[in-house]
VEXRO-712858 format. One record per residue: residue number from 0; residue in three letters; x, y, z of N, C-alpha, C in turn. Coordinates in steps of 0.02 Angstrom, whole numbers. Atoms other than C-alpha are relative to their C-alpha. Example, Ala and Ser with C-alpha at 12.3 -4.5 7.8 and 13.67 -1.06 7.14 Angstrom:
VEXRO-712858
+-----+------+--------+--------+--------+--------+--------+--------+--------+--------+--------+
! pos ! code !    n_x !    n_y !    n_z !   ca_x !   ca_y !   ca_z !    c_x !    c_y !    c_z !
+-----+------+--------+--------+--------+--------+--------+--------+--------+--------+--------+
!   0 !  ala !     45 !    -59 !      0 !    615 !   -225 !    390 !     45 !     60 !      0 !
!   1 !  ser !    -42 !    -59 !     -3 !    684 !    -53 !    357 !    -39 !     55 !     37 !
+-----+------+--------+--------+--------+--------+--------+--------+--------+--------+--------+
//
This chain:
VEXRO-712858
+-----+------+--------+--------+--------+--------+--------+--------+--------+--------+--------+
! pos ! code !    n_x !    n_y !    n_z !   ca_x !   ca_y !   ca_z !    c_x !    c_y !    c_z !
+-----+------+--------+--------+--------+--------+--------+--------+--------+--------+--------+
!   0 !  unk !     51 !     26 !     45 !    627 !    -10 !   1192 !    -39 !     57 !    -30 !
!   1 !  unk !     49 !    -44 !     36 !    535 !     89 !   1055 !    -63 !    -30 !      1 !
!   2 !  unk !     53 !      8 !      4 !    371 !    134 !   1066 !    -26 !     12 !    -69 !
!   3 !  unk !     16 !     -7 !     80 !    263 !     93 !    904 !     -5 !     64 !    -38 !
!   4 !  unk !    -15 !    -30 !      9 !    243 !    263 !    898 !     55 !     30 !    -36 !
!   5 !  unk !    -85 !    -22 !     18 !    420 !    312 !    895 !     36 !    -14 !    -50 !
!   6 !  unk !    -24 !     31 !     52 !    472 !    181 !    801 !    -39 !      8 !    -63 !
!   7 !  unk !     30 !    -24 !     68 !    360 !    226 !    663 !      8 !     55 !    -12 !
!   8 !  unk !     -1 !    -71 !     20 !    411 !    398 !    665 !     78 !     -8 !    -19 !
!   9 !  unk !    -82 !     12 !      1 !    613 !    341 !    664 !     -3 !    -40 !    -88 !
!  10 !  unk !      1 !     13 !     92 !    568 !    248 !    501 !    -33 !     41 !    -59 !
!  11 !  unk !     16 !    -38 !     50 !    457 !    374 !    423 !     29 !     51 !     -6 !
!  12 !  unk !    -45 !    -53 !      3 !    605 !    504 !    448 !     39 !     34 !    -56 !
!  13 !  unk !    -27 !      2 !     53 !    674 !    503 !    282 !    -47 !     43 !    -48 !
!  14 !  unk !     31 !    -39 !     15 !    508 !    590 !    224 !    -43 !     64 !     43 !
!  15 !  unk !     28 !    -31 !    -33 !    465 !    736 !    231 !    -52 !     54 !    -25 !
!  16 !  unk !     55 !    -13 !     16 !    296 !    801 !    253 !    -39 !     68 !     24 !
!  17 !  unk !     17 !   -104 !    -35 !    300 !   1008 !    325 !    -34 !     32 !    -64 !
!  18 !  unk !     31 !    -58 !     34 !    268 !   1073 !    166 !    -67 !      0 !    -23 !
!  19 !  unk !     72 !      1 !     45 !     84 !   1002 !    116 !    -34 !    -32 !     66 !
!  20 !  unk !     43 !     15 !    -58 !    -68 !    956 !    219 !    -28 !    -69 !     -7 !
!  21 !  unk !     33 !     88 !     10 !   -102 !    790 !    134 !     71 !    -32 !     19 !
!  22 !  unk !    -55 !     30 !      0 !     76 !    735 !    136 !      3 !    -16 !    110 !
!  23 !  unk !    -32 !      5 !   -113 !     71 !    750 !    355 !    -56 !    -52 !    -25 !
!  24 !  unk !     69 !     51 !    -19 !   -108 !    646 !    340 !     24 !    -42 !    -44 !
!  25 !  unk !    -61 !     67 !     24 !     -4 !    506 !    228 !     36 !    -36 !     30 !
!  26 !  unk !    -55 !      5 !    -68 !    135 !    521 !    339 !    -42 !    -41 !     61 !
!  27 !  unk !     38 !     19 !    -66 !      6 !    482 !    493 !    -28 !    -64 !    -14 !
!  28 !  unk !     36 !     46 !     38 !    -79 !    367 !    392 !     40 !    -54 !      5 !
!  29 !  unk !    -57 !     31 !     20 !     75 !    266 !    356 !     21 !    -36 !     74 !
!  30 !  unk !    -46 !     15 !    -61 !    139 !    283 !    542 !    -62 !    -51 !     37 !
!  31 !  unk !     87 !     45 !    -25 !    -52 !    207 !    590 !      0 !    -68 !     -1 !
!  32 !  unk !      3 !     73 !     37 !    -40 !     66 !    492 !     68 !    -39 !     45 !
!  33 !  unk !    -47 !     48 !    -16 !    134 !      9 !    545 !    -16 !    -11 !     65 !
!  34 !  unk !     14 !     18 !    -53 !     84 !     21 !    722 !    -62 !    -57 !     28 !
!  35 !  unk !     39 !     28 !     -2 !    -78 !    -56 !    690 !     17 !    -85 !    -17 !
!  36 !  unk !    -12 !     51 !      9 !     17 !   -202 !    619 !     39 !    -21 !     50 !
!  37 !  unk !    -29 !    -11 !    -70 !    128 !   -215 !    772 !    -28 !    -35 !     50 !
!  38 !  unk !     32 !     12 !    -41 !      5 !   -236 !    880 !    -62 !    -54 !    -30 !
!  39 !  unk !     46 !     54 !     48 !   -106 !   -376 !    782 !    -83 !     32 !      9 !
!  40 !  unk !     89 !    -23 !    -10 !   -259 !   -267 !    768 !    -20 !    -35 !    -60 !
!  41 !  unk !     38 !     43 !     51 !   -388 !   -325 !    632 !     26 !     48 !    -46 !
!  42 !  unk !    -34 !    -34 !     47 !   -320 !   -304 !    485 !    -37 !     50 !    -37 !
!  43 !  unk !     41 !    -51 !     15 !   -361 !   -157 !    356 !     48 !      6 !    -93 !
!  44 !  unk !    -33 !    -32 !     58 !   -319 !    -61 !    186 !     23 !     62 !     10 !
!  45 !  unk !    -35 !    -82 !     12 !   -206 !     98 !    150 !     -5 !     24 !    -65 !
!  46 !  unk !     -4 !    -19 !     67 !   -225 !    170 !     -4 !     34 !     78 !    -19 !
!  47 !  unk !    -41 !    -61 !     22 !   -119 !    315 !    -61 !    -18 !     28 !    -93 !
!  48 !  unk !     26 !    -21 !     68 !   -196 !    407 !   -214 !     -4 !     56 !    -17 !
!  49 !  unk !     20 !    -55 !     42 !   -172 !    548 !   -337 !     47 !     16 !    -38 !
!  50 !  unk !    -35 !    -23 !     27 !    -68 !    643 !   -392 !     89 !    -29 !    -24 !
!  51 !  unk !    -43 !     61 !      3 !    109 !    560 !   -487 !     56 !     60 !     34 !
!  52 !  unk !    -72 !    -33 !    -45 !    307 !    619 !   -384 !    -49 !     38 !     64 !
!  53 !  unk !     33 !    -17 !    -61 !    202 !    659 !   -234 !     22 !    -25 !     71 !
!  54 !  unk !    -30 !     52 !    -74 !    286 !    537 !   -108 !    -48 !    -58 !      4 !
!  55 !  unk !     38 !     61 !    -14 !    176 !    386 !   -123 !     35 !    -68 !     -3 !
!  56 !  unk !    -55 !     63 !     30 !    297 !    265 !   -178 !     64 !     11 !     63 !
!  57 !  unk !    -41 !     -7 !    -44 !    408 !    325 !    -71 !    -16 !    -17 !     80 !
!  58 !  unk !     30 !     11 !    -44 !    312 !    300 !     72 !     -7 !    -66 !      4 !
!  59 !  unk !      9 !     85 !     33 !    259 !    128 !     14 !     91 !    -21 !     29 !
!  60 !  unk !    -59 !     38 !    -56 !    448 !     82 !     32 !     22 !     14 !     51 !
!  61 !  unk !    -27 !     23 !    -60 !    490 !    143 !    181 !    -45 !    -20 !     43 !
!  62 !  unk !     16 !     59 !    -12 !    358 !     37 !    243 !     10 !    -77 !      3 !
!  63 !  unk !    -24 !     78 !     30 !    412 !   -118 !    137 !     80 !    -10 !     63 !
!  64 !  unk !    -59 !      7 !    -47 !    581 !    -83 !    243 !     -8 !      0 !     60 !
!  65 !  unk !     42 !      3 !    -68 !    491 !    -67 !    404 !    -23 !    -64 !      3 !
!  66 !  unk !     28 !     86 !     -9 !    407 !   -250 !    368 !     50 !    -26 !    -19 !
!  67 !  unk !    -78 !     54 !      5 !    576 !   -313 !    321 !     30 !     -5 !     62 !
!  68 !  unk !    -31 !     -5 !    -49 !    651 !   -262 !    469 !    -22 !    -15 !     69 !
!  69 !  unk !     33 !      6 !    -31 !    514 !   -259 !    595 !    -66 !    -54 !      2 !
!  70 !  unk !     49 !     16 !    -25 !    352 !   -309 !    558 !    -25 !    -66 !    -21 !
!  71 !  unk !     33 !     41 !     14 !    351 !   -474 !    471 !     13 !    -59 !     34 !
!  72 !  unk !    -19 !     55 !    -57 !    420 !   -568 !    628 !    -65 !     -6 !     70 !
!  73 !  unk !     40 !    -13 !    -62 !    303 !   -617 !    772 !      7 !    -56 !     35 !
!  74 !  unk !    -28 !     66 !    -43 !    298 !   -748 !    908 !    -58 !    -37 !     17 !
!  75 !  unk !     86 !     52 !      8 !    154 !   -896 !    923 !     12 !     17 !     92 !
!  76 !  unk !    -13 !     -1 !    -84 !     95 !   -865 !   1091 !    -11 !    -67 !     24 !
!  77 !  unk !     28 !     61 !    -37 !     50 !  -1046 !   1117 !     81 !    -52 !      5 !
!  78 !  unk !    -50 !     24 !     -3 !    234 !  -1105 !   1073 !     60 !     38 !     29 !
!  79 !  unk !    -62 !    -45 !     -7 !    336 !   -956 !   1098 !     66 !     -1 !    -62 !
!  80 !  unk !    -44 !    -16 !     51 !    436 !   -981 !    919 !    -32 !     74 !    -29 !
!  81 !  unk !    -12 !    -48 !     33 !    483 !   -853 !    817 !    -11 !     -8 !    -46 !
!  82 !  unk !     31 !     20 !     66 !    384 !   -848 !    646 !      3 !     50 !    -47 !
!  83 !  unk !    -28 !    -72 !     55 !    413 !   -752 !    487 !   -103 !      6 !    -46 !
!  84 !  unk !     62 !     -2 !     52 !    239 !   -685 !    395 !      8 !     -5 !    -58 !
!  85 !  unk !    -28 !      6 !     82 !    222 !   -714 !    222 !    -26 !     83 !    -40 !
!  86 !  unk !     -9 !    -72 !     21 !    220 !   -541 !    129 !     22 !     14 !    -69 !
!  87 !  unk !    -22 !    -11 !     65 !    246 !   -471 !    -42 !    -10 !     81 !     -2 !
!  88 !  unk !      7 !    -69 !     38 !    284 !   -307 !   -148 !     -4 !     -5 !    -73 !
!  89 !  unk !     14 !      2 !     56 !    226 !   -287 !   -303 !     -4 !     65 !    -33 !
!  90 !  unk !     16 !    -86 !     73 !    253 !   -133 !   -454 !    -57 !    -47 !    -35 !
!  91 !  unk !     61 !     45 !      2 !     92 !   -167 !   -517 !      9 !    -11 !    -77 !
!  92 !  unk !    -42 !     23 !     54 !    200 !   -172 !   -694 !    -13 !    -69 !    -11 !
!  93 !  unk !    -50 !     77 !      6 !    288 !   -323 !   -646 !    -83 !    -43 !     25 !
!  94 !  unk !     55 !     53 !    -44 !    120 !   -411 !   -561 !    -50 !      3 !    -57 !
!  95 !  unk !     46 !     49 !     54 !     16 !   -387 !   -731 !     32 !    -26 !    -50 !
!  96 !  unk !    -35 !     36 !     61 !    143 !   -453 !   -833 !     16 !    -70 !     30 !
!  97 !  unk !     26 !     64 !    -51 !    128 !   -598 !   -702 !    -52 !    -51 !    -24 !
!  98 !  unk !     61 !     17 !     -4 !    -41 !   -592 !   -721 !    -28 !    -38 !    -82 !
!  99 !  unk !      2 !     12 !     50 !    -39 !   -595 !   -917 !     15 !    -65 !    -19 !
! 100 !  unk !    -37 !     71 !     37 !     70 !   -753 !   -922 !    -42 !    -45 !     23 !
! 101 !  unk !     24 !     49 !    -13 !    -66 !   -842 !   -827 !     21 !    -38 !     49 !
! 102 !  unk !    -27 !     45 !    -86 !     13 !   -887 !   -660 !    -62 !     -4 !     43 !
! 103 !  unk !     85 !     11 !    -31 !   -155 !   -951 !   -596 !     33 !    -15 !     78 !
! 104 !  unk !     -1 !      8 !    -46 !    -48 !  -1006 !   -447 !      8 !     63 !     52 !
! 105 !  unk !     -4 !    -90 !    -28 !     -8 !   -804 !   -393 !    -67 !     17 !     19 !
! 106 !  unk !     51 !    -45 !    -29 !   -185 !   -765 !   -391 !    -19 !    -20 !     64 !
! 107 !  unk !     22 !     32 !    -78 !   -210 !   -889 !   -247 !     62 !     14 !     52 !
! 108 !  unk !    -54 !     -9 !    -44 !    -32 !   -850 !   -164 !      3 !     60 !     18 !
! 109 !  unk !     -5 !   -115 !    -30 !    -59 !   -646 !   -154 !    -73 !    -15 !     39 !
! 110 !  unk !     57 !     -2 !    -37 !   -238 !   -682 !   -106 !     16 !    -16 !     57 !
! 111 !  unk !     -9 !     16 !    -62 !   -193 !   -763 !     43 !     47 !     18 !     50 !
! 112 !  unk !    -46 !    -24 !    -19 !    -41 !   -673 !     98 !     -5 !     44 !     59 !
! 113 !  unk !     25 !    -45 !    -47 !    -20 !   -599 !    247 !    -26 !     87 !     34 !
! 114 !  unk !      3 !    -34 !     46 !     -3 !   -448 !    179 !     34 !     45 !    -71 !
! 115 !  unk !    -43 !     -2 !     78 !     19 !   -372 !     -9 !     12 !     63 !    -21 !
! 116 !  unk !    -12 !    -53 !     31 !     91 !   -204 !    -61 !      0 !     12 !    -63 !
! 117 !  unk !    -19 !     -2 !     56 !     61 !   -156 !   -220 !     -3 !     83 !    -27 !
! 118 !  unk !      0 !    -60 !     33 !    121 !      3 !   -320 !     -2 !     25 !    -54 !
! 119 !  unk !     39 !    -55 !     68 !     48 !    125 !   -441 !    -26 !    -62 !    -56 !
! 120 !  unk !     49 !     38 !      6 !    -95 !     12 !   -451 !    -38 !     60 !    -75 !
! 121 !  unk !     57 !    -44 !     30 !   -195 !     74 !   -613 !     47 !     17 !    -59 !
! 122 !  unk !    -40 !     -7 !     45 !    -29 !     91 !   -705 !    -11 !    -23 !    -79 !
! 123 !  unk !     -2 !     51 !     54 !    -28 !    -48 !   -843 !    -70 !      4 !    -41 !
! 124 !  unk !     69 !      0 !     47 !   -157 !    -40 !   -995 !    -14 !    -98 !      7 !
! 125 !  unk !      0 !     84 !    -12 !   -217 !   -245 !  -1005 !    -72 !     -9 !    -57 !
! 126 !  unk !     38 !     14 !     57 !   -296 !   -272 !  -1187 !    -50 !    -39 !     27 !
! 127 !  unk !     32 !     62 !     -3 !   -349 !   -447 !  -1153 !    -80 !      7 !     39 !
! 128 !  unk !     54 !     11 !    -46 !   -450 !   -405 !  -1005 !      7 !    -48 !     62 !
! 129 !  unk !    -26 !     71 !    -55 !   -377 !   -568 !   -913 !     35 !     15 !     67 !
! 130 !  unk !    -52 !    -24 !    -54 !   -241 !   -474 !   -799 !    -49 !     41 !     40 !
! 131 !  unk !     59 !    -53 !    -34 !   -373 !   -343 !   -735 !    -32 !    -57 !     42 !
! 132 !  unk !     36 !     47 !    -33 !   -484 !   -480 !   -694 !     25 !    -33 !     53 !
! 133 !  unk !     -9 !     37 !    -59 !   -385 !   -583 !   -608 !     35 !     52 !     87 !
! 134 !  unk !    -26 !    -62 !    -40 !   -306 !   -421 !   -508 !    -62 !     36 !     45 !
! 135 !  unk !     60 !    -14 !    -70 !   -504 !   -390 !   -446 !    -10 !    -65 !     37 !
! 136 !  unk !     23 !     61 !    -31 !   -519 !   -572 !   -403 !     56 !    -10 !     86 !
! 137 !  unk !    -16 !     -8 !    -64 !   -362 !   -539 !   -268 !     -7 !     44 !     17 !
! 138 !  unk !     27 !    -63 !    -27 !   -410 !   -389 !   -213 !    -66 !    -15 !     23 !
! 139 !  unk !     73 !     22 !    -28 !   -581 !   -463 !   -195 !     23 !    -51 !     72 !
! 140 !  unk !     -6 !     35 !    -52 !   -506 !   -596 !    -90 !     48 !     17 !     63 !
! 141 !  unk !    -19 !    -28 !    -53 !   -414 !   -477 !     17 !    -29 !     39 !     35 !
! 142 !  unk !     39 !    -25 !    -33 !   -536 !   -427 !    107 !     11 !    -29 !     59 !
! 143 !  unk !    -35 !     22 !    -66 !   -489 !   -424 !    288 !     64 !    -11 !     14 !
! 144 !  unk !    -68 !     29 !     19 !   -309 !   -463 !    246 !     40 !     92 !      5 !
! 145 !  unk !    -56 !    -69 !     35 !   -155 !   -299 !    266 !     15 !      7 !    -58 !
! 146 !  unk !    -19 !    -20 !     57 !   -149 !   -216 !     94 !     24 !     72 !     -3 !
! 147 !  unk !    -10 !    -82 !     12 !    -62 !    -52 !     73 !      0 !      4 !   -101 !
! 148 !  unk !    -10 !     -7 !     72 !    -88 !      8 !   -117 !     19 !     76 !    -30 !
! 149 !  unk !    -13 !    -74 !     32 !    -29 !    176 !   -204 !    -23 !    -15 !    -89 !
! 150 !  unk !     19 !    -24 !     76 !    -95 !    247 !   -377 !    -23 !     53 !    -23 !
! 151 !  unk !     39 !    -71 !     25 !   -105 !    386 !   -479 !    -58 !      7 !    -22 !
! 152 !  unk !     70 !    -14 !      4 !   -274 !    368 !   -500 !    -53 !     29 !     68 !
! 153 !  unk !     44 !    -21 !    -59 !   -399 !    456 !   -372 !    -55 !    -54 !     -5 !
! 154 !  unk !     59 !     24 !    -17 !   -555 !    375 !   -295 !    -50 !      9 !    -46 !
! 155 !  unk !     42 !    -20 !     59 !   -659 !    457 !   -447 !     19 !    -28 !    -65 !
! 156 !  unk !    -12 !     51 !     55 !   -549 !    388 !   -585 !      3 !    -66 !      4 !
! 157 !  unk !     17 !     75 !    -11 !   -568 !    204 !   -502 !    -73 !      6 !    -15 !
! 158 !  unk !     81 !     17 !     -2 !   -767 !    215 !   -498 !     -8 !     24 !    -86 !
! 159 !  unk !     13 !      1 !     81 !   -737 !    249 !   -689 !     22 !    -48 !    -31 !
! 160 !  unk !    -51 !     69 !     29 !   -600 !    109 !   -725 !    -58 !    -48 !      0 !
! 161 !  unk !      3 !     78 !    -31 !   -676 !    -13 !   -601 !    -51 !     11 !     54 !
! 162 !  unk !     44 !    -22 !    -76 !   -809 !     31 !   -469 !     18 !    -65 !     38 !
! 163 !  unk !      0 !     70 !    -70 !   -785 !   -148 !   -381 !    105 !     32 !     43 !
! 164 !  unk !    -54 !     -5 !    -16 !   -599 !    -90 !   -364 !    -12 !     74 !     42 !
! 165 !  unk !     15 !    -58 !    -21 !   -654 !     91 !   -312 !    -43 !      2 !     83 !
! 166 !  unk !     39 !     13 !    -54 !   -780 !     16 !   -193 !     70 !    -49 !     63 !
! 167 !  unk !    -55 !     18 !    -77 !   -627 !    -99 !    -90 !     25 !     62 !     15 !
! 168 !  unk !    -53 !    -42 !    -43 !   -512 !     42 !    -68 !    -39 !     38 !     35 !
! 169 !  unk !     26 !    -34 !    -62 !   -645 !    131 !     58 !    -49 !    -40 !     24 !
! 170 !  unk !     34 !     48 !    -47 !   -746 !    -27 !    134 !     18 !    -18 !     71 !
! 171 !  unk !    -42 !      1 !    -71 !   -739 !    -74 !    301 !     35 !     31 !     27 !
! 172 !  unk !    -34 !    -69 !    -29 !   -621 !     10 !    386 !     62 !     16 !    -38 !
! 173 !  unk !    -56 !    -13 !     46 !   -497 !     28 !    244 !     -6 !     84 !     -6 !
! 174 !  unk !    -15 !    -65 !     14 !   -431 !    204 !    220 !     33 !     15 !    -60 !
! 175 !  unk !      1 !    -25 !     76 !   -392 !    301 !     51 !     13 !     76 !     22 !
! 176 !  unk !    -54 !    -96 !    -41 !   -270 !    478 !     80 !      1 !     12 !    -90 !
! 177 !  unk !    -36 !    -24 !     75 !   -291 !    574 !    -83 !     52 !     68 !     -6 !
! 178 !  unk !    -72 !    -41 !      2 !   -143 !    657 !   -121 !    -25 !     63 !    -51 !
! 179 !  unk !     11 !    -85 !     52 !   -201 !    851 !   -202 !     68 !     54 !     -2 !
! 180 !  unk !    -18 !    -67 !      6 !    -47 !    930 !   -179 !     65 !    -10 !    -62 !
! 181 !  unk !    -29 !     33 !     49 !     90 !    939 !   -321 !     82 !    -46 !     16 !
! 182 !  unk !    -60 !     50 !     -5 !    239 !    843 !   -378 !     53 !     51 !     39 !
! 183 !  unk !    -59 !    -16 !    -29 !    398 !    872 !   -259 !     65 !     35 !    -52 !
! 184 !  unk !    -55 !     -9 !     14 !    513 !    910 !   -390 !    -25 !     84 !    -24 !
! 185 !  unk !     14 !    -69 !     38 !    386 !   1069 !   -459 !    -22 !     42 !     59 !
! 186 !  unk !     -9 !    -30 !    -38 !    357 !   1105 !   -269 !     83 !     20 !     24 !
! 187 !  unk !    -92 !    -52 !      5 !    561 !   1153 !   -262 !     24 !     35 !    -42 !
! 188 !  unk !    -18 !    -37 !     29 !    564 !   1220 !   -399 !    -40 !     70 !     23 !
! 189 !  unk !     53 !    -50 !     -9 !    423 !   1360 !   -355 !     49 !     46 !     73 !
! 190 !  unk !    -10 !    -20 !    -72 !    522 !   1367 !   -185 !     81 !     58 !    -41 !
! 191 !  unk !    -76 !    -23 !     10 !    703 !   1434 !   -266 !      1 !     52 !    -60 !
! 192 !  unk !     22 !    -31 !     43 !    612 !   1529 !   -394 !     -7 !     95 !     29 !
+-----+------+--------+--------+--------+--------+--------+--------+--------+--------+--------+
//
């Protein structure tokens, strides 16, 4: 039997995080969370933010593959069945072009979810105003609820977008890893140079 530990280090194996000092505290971050979900602690936020080809996305799925495989099964202790959580991933693309069409029933089905991944949050421009809105209204109502989110925006360019959005990703005990170091493809190049 793997320990959550372990097993969170056997799935976050695929990245790797020697060469930068934010990328290990991501990494840890990442391995935290899955264990924390594991073990049904109170739930929380992850937020992965900064810089874009950094490993955030990448991280993000091999999580999403970690709750496929692992973490969205658990067992009622009062029956002893085997129950599936309800769970989503979202490119935050595809979720305001969702949002645009007016799927009023999404905002109440992510809100309540057990929990909602969404990536490179901050992406999508949203004329109207309508998609934004309804995108703080679940985020407002995930409060308390597992959310992991990634975006190239830092903690400083949210409190300019959106302060209510700036203010979830470090409330309570939600955590926010800003990513300062650069993209992977211009840290290999520097290396072979």
């Amino acid at each position: 039997m793997w320990s959550t530990t372990t097993l969170a280090d056997k799935w976050l194996e695929p990245f790797n995080a020697s060469d930068a000092l934010c990328l290990s505290e991501a990494r840890q971050e990442v391995s935290s969370l899955m264990a924390e979900v594991l073990s049904a602690s109170a739930p929380r936020w992850l937020s992965l933010c900064g810089h874009s080809g950094t490993g955030k996305t990448m991280l993000a799925k091999l999580f999403g593959e970690f709750m496929r495989e692992r973490g969205q099964f658990y067992v009622n202790r009062r029956t002893g069945a085997q129950l599936v959580r309800q769970w989503s991933w979202w490119g935050e693309d595809e979720l305001m072009q969702e949002l645009r069409g007016r799927n009023f029933d999404l905002v109440n089905r992510l809100s309540s979810q057990w929990l909602l991944v969404i990536d490179d949050l901050g992406f999508s421009h949203d004329r109207s105003g309508y998609a934004t809105s309804a995108l703080g209204e679940i985020l407002n109502r995930r409060a308390n609820r597992w959310t992991f989110i990634t975006s190239n925006l830092g903690a400083e360019q949210w409190a300019q977008r959106d302060p209510r959005i700036a203010s979830r990703l470090i409330r309570d005990r939600n955590v926010l890893v800003r990513f300062d170091c650069k993209d992977y493809a211009l840290r290999a190049n520097e290396e072979q140079l």
